[in-house]
C-alpha positions as CSV (number, residue, x, y, z in Angstrom):
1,X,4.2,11.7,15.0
2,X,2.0,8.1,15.4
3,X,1.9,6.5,12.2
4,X,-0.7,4.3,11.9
5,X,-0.2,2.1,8.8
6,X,2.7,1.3,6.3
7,X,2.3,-0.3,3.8
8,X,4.9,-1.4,2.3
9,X,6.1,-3.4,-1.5
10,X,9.1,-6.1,-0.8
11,X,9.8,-9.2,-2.7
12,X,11.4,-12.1,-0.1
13,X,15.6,-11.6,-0.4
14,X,14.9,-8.6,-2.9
15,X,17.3,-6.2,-0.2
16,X,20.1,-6.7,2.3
17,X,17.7,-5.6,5.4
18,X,14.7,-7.9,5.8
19,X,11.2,-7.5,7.4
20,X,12.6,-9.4,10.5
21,X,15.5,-6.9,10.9
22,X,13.0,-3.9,11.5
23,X,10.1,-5.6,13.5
24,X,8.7,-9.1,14.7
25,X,7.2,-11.0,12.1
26,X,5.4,-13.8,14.0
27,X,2.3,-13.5,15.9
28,X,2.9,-13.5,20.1
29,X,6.8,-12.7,19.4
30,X,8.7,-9.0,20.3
31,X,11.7,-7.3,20.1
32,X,13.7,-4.4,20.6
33,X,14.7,-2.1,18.2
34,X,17.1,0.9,19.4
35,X,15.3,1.8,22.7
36,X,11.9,0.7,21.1
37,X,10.0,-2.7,22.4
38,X,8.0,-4.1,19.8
39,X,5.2,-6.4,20.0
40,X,3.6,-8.3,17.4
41,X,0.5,-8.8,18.3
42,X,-1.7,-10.6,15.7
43,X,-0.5,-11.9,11.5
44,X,-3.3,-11.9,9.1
45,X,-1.7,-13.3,5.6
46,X,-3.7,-13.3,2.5
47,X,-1.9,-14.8,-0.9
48,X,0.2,-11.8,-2.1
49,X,-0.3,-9.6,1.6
50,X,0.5,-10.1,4.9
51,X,-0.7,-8.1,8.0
52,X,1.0,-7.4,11.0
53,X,-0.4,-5.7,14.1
54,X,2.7,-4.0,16.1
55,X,2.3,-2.7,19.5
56,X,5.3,0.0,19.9
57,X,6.1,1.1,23.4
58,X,9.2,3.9,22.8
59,X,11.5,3.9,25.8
60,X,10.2,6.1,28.7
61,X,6.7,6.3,27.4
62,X,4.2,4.3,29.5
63,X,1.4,4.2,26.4
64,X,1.8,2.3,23.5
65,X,1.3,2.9,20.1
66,X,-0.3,0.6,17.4
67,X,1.0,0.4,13.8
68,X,-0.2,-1.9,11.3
69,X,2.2,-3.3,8.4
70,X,1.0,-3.7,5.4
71,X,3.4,-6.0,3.2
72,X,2.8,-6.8,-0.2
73,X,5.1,-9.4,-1.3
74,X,4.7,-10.5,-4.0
75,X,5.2,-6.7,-6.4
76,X,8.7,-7.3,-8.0
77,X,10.8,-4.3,-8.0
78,X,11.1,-2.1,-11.2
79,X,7.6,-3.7,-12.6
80,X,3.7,-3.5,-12.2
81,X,1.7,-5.7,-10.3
82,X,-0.1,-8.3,-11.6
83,X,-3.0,-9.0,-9.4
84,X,-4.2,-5.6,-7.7
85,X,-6.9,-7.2,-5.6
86,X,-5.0,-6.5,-1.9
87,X,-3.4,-3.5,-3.2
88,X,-6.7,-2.1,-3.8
89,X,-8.3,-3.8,-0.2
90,X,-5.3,-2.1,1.8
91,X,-5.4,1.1,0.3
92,X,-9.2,1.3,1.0
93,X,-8.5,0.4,4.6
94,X,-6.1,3.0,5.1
95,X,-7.8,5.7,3.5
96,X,-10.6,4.7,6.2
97,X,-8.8,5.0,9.1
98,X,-8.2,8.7,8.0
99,X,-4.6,8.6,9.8
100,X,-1.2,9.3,9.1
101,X,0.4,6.0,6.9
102,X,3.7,5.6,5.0
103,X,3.6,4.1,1.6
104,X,6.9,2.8,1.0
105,X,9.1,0.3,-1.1
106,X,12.7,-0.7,-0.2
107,X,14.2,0.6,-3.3
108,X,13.3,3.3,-4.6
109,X,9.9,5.1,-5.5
110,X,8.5,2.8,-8.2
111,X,6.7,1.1,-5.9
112,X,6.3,3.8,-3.6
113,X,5.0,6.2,-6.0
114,X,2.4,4.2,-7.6
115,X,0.8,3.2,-4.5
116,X,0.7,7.2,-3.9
117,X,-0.9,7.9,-7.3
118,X,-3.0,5.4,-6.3
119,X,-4.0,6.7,-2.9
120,X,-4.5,9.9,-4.1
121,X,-7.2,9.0,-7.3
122,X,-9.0,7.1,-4.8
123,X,-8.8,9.7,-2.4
124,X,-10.3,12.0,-4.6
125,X,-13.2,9.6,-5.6
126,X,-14.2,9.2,-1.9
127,X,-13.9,13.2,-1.8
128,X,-16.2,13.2,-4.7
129,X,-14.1,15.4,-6.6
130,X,-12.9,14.2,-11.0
131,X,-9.9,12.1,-11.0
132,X,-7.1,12.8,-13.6
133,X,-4.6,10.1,-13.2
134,X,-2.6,11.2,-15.8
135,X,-2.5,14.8,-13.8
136,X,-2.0,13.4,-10.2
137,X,1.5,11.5,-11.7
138,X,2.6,14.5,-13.0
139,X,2.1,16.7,-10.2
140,X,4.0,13.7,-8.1
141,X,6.4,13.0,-10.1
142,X,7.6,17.1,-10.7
143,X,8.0,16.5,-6.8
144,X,10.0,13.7,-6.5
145,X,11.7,12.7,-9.7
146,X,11.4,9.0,-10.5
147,X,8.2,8.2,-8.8
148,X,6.6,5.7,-10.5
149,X,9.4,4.4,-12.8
150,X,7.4,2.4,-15.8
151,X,4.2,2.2,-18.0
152,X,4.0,-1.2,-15.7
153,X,4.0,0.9,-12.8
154,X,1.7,3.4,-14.4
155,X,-0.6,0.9,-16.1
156,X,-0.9,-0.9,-12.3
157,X,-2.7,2.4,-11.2
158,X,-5.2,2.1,-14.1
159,X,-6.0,-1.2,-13.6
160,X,-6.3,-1.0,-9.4
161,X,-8.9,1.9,-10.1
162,X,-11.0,-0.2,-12.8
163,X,-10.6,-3.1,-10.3
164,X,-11.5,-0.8,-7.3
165,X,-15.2,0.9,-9.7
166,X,-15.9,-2.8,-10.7
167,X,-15.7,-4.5,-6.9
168,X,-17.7,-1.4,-5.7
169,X,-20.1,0.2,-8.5
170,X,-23.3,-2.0,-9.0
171,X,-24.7,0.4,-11.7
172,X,-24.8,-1.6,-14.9
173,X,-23.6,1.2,-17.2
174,X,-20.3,1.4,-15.3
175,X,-20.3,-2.2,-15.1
176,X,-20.2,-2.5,-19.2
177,X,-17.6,-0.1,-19.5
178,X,-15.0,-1.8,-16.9
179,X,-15.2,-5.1,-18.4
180,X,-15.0,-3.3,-22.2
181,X,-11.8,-1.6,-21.6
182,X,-10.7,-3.7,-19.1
183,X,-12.0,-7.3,-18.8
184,X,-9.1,-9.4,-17.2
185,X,-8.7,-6.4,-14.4
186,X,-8.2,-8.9,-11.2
């Protein structure tokens, strides 16, 4: 099936394959990977995300496909992230495109599974249904056993949903409670 994001947590050096092992990573270059050409066609870097636009043409297919690369790199492995600002941004750009996106971290499901818990309470929101954080980990986690490995980890989705109300509530009641339970939220 057409996958039409990844996003993806990787520190620089954190794992024996690189980004540049599995696609392009400047702007105007391609390559070929098994019988797959690969185009990058346009880098958008922010501080702790970079963007990649890939044009995929799989052999013997005359239409290509587009894929966008999310890579946040600067989420060490085994710990939360500090600053959830482009975490939050990518996540709400994929859940608008409404298409099929891989949420993924090059070791293990730390990463990986936060980002779903994530997903999924926003998700929810947009769907106007209650979010239950606390539920939605459980319900991952008795599915794949180590998702989301730490209270970091855990605490990250907290903190990327008070970040995610405060940039996009302007009632003044939800306002006050943000920046009383959570004031440094960034």
């Amino acid at each position: 099936e057409e996958i039409h994001s990844v996003v993806i947590a990787i520190m620089p050096l954190e794992c024996s394959v690189t980004l540049q092992q599995i696609f392009p990573l400047l702007n105007g270059t391609y390559s070929n990977h098994g019988k797959m050409f690969l185009n990058n066609k346009k880098v958008e870097s922010t501080v702790a995300m970079t963007a990649y636009t890939l044009e995929i043409l799989p052999d013997g297919c005359s239409n290509s496909l587009f894929t966008t690369v999310y890579h946040i790199h600067n989420w060490k492995q085994k710990r939360g992230l500090d600053n959830v600002g482009d975490l939050v941004t990518t996540l709400e750009k994929v859940i608008k495109t409404n298409e099929n996106t891989v949420l993924m971290s090059m070791n293990g499901t730390g990463r990986a599974g936060t980002m779903l818990a994530l997903f999924n309470s926003m998700l929810f929101v947009n769907k106007g249904k209650e979010v239950n954080t606390k539920e939605i980990v459980e319900k991952l986690r008795a599915e794949r056993c180590g998702l989301i490995d730490n209270a970091e980890q855990y605490g990250t989705v907290y903190r990327a949903m008070a970040f995610w109300f405060k940039s996009k509530s302007a009632d003044e009641e939800v306002q006050k409670k943000i920046n009383e339970f959570a004031p440094c939220v960034q």
